[in-house]
N, C-alpha and C positions, 0 to 999 in steps of 0.2 A: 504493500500500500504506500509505503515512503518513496520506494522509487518513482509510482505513477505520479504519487502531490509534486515530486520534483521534478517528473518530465512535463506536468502541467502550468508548473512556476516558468521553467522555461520558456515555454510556447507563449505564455502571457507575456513575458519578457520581451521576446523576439518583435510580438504584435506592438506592444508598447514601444520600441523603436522603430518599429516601420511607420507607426503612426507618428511619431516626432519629427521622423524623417518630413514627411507627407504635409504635416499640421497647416493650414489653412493657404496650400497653396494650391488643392486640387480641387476648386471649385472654378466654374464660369457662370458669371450673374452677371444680371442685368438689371436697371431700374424702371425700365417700361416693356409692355408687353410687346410679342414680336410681330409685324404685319407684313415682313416679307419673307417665305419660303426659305429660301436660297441663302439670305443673308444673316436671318436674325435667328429663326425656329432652333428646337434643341433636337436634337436627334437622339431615342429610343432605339434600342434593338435586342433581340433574342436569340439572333442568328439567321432567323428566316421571316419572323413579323416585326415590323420594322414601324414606328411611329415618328412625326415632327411634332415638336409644344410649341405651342404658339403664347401658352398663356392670356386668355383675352379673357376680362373682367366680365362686362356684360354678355358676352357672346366669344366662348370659346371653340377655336379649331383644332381638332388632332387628325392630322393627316396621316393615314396607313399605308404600308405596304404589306407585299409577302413575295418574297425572292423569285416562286418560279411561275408568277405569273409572265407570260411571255405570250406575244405573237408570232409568226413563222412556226418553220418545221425541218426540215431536214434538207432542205432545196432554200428556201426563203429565209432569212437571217431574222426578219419582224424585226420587233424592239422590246424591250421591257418595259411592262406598266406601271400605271400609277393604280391603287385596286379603290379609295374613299375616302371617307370622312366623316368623322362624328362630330357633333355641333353640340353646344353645351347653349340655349337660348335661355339666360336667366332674366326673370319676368323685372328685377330693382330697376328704374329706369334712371335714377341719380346716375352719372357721370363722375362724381368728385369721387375719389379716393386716395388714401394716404399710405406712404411708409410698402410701395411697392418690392415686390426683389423676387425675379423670374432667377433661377440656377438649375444647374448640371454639373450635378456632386459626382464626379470622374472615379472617387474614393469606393462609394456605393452605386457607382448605375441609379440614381434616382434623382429627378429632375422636380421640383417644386415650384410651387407660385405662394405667396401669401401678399395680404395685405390688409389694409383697414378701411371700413366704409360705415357709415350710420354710428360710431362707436362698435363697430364689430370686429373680431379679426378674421379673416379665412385664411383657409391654407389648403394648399392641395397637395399631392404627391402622383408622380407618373413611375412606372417604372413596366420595362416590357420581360417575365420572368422568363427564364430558358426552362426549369424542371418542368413548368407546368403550360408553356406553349399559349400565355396571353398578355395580351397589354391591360394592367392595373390603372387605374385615375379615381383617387380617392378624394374627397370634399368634404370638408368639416368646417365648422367656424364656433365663436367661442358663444354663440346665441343661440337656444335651440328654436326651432321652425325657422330659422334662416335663407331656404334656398327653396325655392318656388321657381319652376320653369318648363321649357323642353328640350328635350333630347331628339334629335336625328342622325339616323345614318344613312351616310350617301353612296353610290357606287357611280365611279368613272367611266362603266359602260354603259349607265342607263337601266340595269336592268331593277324591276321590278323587287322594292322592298316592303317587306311582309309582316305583321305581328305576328309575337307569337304568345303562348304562356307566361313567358320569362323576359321578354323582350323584343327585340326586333331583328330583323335576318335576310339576308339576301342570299340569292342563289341567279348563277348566270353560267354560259358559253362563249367564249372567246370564238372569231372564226376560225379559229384553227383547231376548234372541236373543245380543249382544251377549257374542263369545270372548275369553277370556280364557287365558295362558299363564303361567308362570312356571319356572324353573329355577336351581338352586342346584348348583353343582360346586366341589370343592374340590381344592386341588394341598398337598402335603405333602414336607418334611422327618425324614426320617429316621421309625422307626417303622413301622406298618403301616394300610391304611385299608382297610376294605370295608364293603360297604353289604350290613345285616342287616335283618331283622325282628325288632318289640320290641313287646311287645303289639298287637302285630296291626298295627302299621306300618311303613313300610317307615324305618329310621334309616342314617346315615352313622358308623361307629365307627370311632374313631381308639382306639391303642394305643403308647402311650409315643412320638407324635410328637415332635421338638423345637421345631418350629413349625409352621404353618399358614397360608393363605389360601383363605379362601370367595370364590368369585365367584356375584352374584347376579343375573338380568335376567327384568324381566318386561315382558309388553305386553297389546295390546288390539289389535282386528281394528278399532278405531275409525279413521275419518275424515273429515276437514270439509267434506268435500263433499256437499252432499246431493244431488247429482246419482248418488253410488254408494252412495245411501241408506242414509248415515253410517258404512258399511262399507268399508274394507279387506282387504288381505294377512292368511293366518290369520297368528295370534302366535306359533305354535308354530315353525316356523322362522327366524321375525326373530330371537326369543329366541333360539335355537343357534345361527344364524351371528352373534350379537355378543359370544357366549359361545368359541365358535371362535375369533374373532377376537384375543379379552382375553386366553387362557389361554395360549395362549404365548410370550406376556411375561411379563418380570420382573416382579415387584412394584414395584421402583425403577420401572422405565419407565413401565409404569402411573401410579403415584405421580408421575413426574415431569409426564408429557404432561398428567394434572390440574392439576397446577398452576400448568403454562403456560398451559392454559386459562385456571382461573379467573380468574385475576389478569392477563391480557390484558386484563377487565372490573375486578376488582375495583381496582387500582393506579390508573385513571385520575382518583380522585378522592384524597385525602388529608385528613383536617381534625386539629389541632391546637388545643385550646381551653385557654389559660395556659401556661407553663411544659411543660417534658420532664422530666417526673418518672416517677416506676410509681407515683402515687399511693394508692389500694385495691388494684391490682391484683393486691397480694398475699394477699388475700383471696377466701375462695370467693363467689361473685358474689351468693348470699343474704345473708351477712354482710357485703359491699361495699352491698348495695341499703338494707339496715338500715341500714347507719354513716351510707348518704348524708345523711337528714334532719341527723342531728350537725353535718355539716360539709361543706365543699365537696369535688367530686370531679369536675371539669371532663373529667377524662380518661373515666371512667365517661358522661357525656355525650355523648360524641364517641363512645366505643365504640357506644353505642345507635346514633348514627345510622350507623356501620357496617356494625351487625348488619343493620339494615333494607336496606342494599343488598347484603348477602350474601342474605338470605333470599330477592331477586328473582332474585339470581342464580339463585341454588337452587333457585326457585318457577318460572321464565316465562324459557324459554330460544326462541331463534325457531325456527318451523318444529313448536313446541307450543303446547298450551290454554295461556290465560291463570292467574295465582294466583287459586284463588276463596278463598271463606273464609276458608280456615285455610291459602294455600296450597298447598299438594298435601298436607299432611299429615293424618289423620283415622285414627283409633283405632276407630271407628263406623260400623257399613251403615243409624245412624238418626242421622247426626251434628246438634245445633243449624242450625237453620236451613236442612238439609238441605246445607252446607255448599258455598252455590250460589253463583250469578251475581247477586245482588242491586243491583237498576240504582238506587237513588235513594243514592249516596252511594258505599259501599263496593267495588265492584269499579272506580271511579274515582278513589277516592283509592287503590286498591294501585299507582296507577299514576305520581300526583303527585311520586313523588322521579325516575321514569327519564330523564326528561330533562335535569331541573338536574342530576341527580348523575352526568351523562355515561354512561347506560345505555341507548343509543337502539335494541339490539340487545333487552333484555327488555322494551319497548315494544309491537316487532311479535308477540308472542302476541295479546294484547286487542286490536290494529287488524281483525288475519286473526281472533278470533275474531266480532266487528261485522260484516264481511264475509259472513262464513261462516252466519250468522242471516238475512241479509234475506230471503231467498224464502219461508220459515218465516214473520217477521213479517209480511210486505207479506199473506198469505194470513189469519193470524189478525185483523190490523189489520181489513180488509174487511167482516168478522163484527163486528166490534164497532162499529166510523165507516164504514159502507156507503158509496160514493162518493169518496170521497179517495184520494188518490195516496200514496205514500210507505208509510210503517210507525213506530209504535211499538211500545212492548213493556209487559210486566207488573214486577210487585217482583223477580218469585222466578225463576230463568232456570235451564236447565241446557245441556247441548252439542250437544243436537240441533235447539233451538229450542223447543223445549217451556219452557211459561209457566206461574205461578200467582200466586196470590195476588191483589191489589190492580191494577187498572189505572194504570200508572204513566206518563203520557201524555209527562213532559219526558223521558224517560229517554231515549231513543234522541236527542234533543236533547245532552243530557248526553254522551253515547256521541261526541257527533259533534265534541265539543269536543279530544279527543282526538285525531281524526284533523286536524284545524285545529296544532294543539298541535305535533301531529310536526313540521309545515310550518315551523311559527312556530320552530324550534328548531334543524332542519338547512337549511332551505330548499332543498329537494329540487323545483323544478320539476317531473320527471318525475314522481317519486310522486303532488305533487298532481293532475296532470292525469289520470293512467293510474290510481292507486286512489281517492284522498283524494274528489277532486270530484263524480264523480258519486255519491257514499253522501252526502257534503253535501246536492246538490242534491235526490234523492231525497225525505231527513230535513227539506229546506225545502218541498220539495212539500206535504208532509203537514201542516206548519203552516201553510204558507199557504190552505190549503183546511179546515183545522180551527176556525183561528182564528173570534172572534165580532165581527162588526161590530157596532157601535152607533150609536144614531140620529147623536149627537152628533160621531162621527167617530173614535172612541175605540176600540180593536181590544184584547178581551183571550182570554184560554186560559179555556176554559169549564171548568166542574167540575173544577175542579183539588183535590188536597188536597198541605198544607203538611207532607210528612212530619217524622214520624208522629204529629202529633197535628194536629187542630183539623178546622173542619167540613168539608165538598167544597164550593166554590162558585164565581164567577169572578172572572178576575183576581186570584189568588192570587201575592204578591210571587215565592215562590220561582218560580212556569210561567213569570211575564212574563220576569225575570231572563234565567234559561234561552234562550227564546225569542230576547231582544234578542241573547244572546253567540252563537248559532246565527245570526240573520241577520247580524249583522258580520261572524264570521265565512267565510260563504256569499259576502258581497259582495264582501268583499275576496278571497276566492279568485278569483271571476267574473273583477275587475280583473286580477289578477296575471295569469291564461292572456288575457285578455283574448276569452272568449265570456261568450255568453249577456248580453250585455250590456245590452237589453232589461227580459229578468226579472231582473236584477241591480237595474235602476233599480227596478220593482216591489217588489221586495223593501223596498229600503232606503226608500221611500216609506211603506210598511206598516210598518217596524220606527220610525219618527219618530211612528207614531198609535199604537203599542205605550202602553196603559197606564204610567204611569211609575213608579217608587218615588215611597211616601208618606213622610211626615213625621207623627208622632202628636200626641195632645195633651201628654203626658209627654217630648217631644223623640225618640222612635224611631222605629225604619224599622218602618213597620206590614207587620203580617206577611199581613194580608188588606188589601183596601183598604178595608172598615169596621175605624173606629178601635177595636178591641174587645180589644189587647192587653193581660194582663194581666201588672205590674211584678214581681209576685211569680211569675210561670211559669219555672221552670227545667226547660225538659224538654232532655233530653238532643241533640233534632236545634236547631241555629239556619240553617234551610233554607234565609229569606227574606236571609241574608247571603251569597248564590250572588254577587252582583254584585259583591260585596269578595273574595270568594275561592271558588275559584278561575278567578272572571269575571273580566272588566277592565272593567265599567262603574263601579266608585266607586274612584277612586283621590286620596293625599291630595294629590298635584300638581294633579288638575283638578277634583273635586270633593267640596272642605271640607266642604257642608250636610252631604252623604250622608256622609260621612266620622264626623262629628260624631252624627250618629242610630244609626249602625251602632254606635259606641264605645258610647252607649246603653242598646241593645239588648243588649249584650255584658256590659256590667256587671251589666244585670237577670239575664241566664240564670243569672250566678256562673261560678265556676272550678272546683269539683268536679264532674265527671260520669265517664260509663263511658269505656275507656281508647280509641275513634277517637275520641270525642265530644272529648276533649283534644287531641286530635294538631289536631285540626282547627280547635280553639281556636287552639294554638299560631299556625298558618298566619294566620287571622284578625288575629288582634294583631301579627306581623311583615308583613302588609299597614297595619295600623292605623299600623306605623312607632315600636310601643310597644315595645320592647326588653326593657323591664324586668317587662313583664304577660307576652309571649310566654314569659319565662325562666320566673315564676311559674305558669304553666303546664306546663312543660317541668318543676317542681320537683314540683308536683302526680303527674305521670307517673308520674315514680321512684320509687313506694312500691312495697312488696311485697304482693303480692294473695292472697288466700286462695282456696281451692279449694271452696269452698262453696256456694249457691243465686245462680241470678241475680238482681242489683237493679240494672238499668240504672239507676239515676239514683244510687247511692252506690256504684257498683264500680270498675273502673278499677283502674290499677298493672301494675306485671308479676309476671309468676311468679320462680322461683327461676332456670329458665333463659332468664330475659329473655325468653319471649314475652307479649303482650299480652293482659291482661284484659279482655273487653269488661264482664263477667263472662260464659259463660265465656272460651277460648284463641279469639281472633278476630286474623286478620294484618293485619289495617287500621291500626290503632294500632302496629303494630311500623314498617309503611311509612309512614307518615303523618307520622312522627316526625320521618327525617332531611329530607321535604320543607319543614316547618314549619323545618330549622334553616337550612338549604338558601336558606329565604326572610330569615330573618333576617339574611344575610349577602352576600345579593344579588337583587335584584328587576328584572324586564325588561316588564312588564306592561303598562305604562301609557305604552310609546312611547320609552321611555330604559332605559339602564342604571344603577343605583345599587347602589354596592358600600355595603356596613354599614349598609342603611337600618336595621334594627332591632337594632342592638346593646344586648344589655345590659350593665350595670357589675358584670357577673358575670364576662362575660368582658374583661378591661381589655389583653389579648395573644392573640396566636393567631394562625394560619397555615393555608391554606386554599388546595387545589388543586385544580385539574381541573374547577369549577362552569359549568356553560354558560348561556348567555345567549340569548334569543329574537333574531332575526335572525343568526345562526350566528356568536355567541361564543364561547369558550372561557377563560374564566379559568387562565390560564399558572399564577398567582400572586398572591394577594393575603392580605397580612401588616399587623396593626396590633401600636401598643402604645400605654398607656393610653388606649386606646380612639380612636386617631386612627392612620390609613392610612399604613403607611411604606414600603409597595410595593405595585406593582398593573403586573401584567405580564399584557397578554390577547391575544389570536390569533384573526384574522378566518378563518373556516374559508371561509365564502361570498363577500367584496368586496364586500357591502350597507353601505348609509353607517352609521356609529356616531354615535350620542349618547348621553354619557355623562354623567353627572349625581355629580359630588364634592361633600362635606359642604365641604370646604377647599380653597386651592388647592396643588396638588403641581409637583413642576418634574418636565416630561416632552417626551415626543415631541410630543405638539400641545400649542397655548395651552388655557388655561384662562379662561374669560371668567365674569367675576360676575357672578349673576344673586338672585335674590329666596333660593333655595331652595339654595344652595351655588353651586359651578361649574361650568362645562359647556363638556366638547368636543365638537365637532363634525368628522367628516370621511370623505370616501368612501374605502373602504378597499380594497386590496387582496387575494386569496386567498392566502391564508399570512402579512398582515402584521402583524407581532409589534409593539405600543405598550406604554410600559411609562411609569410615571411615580414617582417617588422624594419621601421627606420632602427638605425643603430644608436 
């Protein structure tokens, strides 16, 4: 019994510092309610139902989603929907109210409104739970019979909404066959509730309630299997027994089992950037993003990279689609960019912080969504590259395997990097062997039979183009790149299970005649292999730096030239562009080992963006409520963020560990937990101050040998031996064993 009290003193202990850590810097408030979608609303999610707050006093909006609503099919790309709306119509018709403050508590996933009217206080709470598959909206005030009004629920396709027992319900068909459900019931305190008709539709009336709770759940008869031809269970009963399920619980319960949820995920990482201060936080977060140009707000820094691993939570839970776009969120049945799968960039960086930032559960959406496409591609591919084995894919993707746009030939190359990635970070044998390898193998087939021999012995990617700009032609730096990180990749999987070992050698034969990175006349990494780039092009993609990030072929421990051309390169593009275009800047320049250009990029980020016309190459920033400007709301640049800082303060890439490769003298203290490392680390703890390491405690999750790479030498559990580039431990580790190293 003494040992549990003590393992329990513990665990309060550890929470009590994560919570210091934390202490009032992970909130986003506001002091008026939000009227634009895109700019101000708070974004809810569960992984697959997905709400905005809007917080409106007299007349409340909460707009919904659910992930697999989608149009098209397997031929047609469609778009992803917008699926409603519930409307909060309260009958008080005063206007005046006091002592507002809309927030999105990042800590707990739960988003509140309160304020004061008549001498009253209200308060709300929203939170969307993942165990129990709904969105919560809870209503109290300190008056009883305070809240008199109507309730509606709307659907974006028109279809017919219904009373029912319990409340109100829709049901509809997309043209693409594909059902759809939703349901809205409410449980009530004190007062009276019956569902009326109100111009001709059907409404929830409440009458001098003293509080209230909406429960919401909707779904889709969708499936990833195309074997039951992308079809499912109808949604009309999923949605009531989840609805059954929630309703007779407490609101606390509810409330609480969220919680424990989310922060099962969210707690395992922490960051601390200066000092424990509430720096801005006491500002509503448009007036914190303003001041920031003024002045330093390191805390506001840390928060962003926060929000980015809340929103994954929020976005891409397992067992669902992946985040595309925006997400899950969308306001639109014609959203920008059809608010898809887009394979040359962006549905792969929403994925670059899950691993370092210890998220390896919102990882597998995107793995089983690559899975879930190949029969689909391998059948398109054929049409287009007759004879070859494998599959790639187009720009533009949606959930059934339906393509458009551009033929994007490295994409599924790209795609494959991530299943390599998982391996490289938990070192799951099994996964590799039984999913990972053969979708590898596969994606190597196709390049190996794609590729173009030449007389000379030189192997490159035919018509390739350098997205999004520049002509189609071959050996294009960004295909080769691509290619190279895909058969290393490949090989080294082959090794590890130890098959195929044959074509493994094949491979890695072919990937040594790989076209190499050039070097220009102006010192840059040429972006075609004719020297034709030009010094003054800033266009917002820098494609042909796939090998600096987030490849491992240019690193600055083994290769300075490429290093030195890439830095180059990077200078020419400049530092403003649209807001991934930065995030992935950031990434860049904390490979580059530049601390102080990645920060300056990161400073770039935090402006406040306007709601206006898109101009990819002068947009960028975020909105009022911290989401990302591409221009317009795109979630790439929200996750792209905490990766890029992720990197600045630990990199595992290039065959070692380095803690603070890219610090900058922005941040001279700070404290950082729970970052993971490729060959199954886990960063316990690592703390500096003025800008030199004064603890670093990490945890072998796997028993794979470590090498770690220190700027200084520290006094620790192993020796530290000098070497050119700082010091270096070396040593086969054990499963669970904890090294830690200390300032002297």
């Amino acid at each position: 019994m003494k040992k549990i009290w003590m393992i329990g003193c513990l665990l309060v202990a550890a929470r009590l510092l994560s919570a210091q850590i934390n202490a009032g810097s992970l909130v986003i408030w506001d002091n008026r309610p939000a009227t634009d979608w895109m700019t101000q609303a708070y974004p809810i999610g569960n992984g697959s139902l997905g709400a905005m707050v809007f917080g409106g006093v007299g007349r409340e909006r909460v707009q919904f989603n659910e992930s697999s609503l989608w149009t098209g099919d397997e031929q047609e790309t469609g778009a992803y929907q917008a699926f409603g709306d519930v409307w909060i119509n309260l009958d008080d018709s005063i206007t005046a109210f006091t002592h507002y403050r809309r927030e999105l508590d990042l800590n707990t996933a739960l988003a509140r409104v309160s304020y004061e009217k008549n001498d009253i206080r209200f308060t709300r709470t929203y939170f969307a739970s993942h165990p129990q598959q709904v969105v919560a909206v809870h209503f109290t005030a300190s008056k009883k019979g305070a809240y008199s009004g109507d309730i509606r629920l709307t659907d974006m396709h028109q279809a017919v909404v219904v009373a029912s027992n319990k409340g109100l319900q829709v049901t509809g068909i997309l043209e693409n066959g594909l059902q759809y459900a939703a349901r809205l019931e409410l449980k009530h305190v004190g007062g009276t509730v019956k569902v009326i008709e109100k111009e001709g539709v059907p409404v929830i009336r409440i009458d001098k309630a003293d509080g209230f709770t909406l429960l919401l759940a909707a779904a889709t008869n969708y499936s990833n299997q195309r074997s039951q031809g992308w079809r499912g269970a109808n949604p009309l009963p999923v949605v009531q027994k989840r609805l059954d399920e929630a309703a007779p619980k407490t609101l606390s319960r509810l409330q609480q089992e969220h919680i424990k949820d989310y922060q099962s995920w969210f707690k395992r990482t922490s960051l601390q950037l200066g000092p424990v201060t509430k720096s801005g936080s006491n500002l509503p977060a448009r007036d914190r993003v303003l001041q920031y140009k003024a002045g330093t707000d390191p805390a506001l820094e840390a928060l962003l990279f926060q929000y980015g691993r809340y929103l994954l939570i929020s976005s891409s839970r397992r067992g669902g689609l992946p985040a595309n776009l925006q997400g899950i969120w969308n306001d639109s049945n014609n959203p920008p960019w059809r608010s898809d799968y887009h394979s040359n960039i962006n549905i792969q960086m929403n994925y670059w912080l899950a691993l370092p930032t210890n998220l390896p559960d919102m990882h597998h959406p995107y793995l089983d969504y690559i899975n879930s496409m190949r029969e689909v591609k391998k059948a398109n591919t054929q049409k287009e590259y007759p004879g070859v084995r494998g599959w790639t894919v187009k720009t533009e993707n949606n959930i059934f395997g339906g393509e458009s746009f551009l033929w994007n030939t490295p994409g599924s190359a790209w795609y494959a990097q991530a299943l390599w990635e998982h391996y490289a970070f938990l070192q799951d044998t099994v996964y590799l062997r039984q999913f990972a390898y053969p979708i590898l193998k596969e994606i190597t087939e196709f390049w190996d039979d794609h590729l173009k021999r030449r007389p000379d012995g030189t192997v490159v990617a035919p018509n390739g183009w350098s997205p999004e700009h520049g002509p189609h032609e071959d050996g294009v730096s960004h295909d080769q790149q691509i290619v190279y990180d895909l058969f290393t990749n490949y090989t080294e999987a082959a090794a590890i299970l130890k098959i195929d070992t044959a074509y493994a050698r094949h491979i890695s034969e072919l990937r040594s005649r790989l076209l190499a990175p050039k070097i220009g006349k102006w010192g840059q990494l040429q972006e075609w292999e004719t020297d034709r780039d030009d010094p003054k092009d800033q266009h917002r993609h820098v494609s042909h730096l796939f090998g600096l990030h987030p490849g491992r072929q240019f690193s600055v421990t083994h290769t300075p030239d490429l290093i030195a051309a890439a830095k180059k390169t990077l200078i020419a593009r400049g530092d403003a562009s649209t807001g991934w275009s930065m995030a992935w800047k950031m990434n860049f320049w904390a490979r580059l080992q530049d601390g102080d250009h990645a920060y300056k990029i990161l400073n770039n980020f935090i402006k406040l963006a306007g709601s206006g016309n898109v101009n990819y190459d002068n947009g960028g920033g975020i909105y009022e409520n911290l989401l990302c400007a591409h221009p317009p709301f795109q979630i790439d640049g929200n996750l792209g963020y905490p990766a890029g800082i992720a990197e600045m303060l630990l990199q595992s890439h290039a065959g070692e560990i380095q803690v603070l490769p890219a610090l900058p003298a922005a941040w001279p203290e700070g404290i950082v937990k729970g970052l993971r490392a490729r060959g199954g680390f886990e960063i316990v703890e690592l703390s500096w101050k003025q800008g030199q390491v004064t603890k670093l405690v990490l945890r072998s999750e796997s028993g794979m040998p470590l090498n770690l790479l220190l700027p200084y030498q520290l006094k620790g559990d192993l020796p530290l031996h000098r070497e050119a580039n700082g010091y270096r431990a070396t040593a086969v580790t054990r499963v669970g064993q904890v090294l830690s190293w200390g300032k002297k």
